[in-house]
C-alpha positions in Angstrom: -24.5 -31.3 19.6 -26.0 -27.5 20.5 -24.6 -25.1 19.0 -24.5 -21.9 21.1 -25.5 -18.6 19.9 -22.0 -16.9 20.5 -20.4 -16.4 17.1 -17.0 -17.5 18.7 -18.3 -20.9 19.6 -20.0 -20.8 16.4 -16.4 -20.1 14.5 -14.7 -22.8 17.2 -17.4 -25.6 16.2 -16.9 -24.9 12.7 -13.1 -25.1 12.3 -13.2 -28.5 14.8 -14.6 -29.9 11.3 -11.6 -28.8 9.3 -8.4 -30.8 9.3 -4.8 -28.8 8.7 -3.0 -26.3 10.3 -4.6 -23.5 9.1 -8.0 -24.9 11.0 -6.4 -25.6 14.2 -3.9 -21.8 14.3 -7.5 -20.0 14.2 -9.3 -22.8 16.6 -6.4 -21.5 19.1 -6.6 -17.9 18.1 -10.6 -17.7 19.2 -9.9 -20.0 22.2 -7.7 -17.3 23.1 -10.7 -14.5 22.9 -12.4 -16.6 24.6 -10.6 -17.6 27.6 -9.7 -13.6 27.7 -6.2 -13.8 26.4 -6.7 -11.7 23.5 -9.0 -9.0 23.5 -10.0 -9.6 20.0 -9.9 -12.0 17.3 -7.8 -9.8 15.0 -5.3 -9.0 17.8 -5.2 -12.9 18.8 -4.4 -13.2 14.8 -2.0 -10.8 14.4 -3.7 -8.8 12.5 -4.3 -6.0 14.3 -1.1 -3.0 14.7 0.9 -2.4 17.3 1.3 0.8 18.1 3.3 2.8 15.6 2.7 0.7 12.7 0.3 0.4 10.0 -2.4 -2.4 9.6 -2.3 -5.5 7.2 -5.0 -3.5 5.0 -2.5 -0.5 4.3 0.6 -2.4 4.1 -0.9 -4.5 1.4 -2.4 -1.3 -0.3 0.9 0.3 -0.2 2.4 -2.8 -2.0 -0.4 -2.9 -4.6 0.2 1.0 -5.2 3.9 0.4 -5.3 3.5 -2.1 -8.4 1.1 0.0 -10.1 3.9 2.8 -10.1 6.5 -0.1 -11.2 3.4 -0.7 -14.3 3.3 2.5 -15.2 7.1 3.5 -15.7 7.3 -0.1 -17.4 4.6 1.0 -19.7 5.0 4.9 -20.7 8.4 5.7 -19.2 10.7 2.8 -20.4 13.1 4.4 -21.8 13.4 7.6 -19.1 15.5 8.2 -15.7 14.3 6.7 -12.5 14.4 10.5 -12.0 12.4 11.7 -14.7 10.2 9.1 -14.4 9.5 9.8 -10.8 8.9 13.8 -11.3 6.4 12.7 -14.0 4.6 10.7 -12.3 4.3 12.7 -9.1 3.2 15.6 -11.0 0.9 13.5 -13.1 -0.7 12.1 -10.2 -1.1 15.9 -8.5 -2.4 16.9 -11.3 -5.0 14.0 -12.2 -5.8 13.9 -8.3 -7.1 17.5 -8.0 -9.1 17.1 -11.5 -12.6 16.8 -12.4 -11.7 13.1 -13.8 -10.6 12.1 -10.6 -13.4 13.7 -8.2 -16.1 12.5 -10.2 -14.9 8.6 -10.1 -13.3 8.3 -7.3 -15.9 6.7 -5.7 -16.3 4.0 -8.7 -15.5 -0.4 -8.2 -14.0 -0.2 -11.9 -11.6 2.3 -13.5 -13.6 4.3 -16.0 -10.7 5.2 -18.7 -10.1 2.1 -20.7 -6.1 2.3 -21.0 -3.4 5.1 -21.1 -1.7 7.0 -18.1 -4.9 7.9 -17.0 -6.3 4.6 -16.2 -2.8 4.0 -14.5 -2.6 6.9 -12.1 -7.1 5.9 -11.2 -5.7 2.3 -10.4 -2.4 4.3 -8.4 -4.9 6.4 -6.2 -7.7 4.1 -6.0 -5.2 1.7 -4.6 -3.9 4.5 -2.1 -5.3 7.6 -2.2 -2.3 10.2 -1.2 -0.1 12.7 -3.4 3.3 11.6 -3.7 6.0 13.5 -3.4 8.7 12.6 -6.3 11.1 11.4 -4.1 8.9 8.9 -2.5 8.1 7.9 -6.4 12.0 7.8 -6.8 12.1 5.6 -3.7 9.6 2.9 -5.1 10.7 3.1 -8.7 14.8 2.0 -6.8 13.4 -0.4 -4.6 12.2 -2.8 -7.2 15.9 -3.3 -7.7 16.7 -3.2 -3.9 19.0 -0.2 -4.3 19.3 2.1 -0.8 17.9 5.4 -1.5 18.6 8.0 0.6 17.2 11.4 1.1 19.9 13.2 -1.4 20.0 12.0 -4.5 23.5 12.6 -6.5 22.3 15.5 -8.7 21.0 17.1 -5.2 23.9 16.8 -3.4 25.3 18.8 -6.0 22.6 21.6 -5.9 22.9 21.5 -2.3 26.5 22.1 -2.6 25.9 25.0 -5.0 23.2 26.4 -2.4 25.1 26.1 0.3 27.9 28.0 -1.0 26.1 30.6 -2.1 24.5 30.7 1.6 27.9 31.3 3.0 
């Protein structure tokens, strides 16, 4: 058998040899490029967005991040407020993010501080490299117990009420 020099009967051929589902899903999935179904092989795998939503690559970034921030109130803020724990850690992360530490490793495969908050928040933004606000912290920090968290957080609504008046 000749193999053709088109990488997408190159991929075909080689997953014919593989048994399972697995094999067959992405024999049908560059079929579909191919034939001219799909325009690509990540959109004929799902794997590329649809309009409006983010790709597999951030999602799973976001998750990663997400844990991190779980790690690090587990391991230096046990004993604090989801609160607390949040404004600490989104100021913490500010703060580390603008610094000399930060700019001068950023661009590093392993974290260069051996342990301590420090390596935490270098793990945090190398897994997702934004600031977070404390209430998105607050956010992730409820979710791992799948509580709905909404804009306005009880102590809030309360300084809100206080504004408000005051306004009026």
């Amino acid at each position: 058998m000749t193999i053709t020099s088109d990488p997408l009967k190159m991929l075909q051929w080689i997953l014919a040899d593989h048994p399972g589902e697995v094999a067959a899903e992405l024999c049908m999935a560059v079929q579909k490029v191919i034939d001219g179904a799909e325009p690509s092989l990540d959109a004929a795998l799902g794997l590329k967005p649809a309009a409006g939503q983010r790709s597999w690559r951030t999602a799973a970034a976001i998750v990663e991040r997400n844990r991190l921030i779980h790690e690090t109130k587990a391991t230096f803020f046990p004993e604090n407020s989801i609160r607390e724990t949040a404004e600490a850690i989104a100021s913490g992360l500010e703060r580390f993010r603008s610094s000399a530490d930060w700019q001068g490793c950023r661009t590093r495969k392993t974290c260069p501080f051996p342990q301590g908050l420090k390596a935490n928040f270098w793990l945090i933004l190398k897994a997702f490299d934004r600031n977070l606000s404390a209430a998105t912290v607050r956010s992730v920090l409820a979710n791992e117990l799948d509580l709905f968290v909404s804009q306005t957080m009880p102590d809030d609504f309360l300084n809100a009420e206080t504004t408000s008046r005051r306004a009026v």
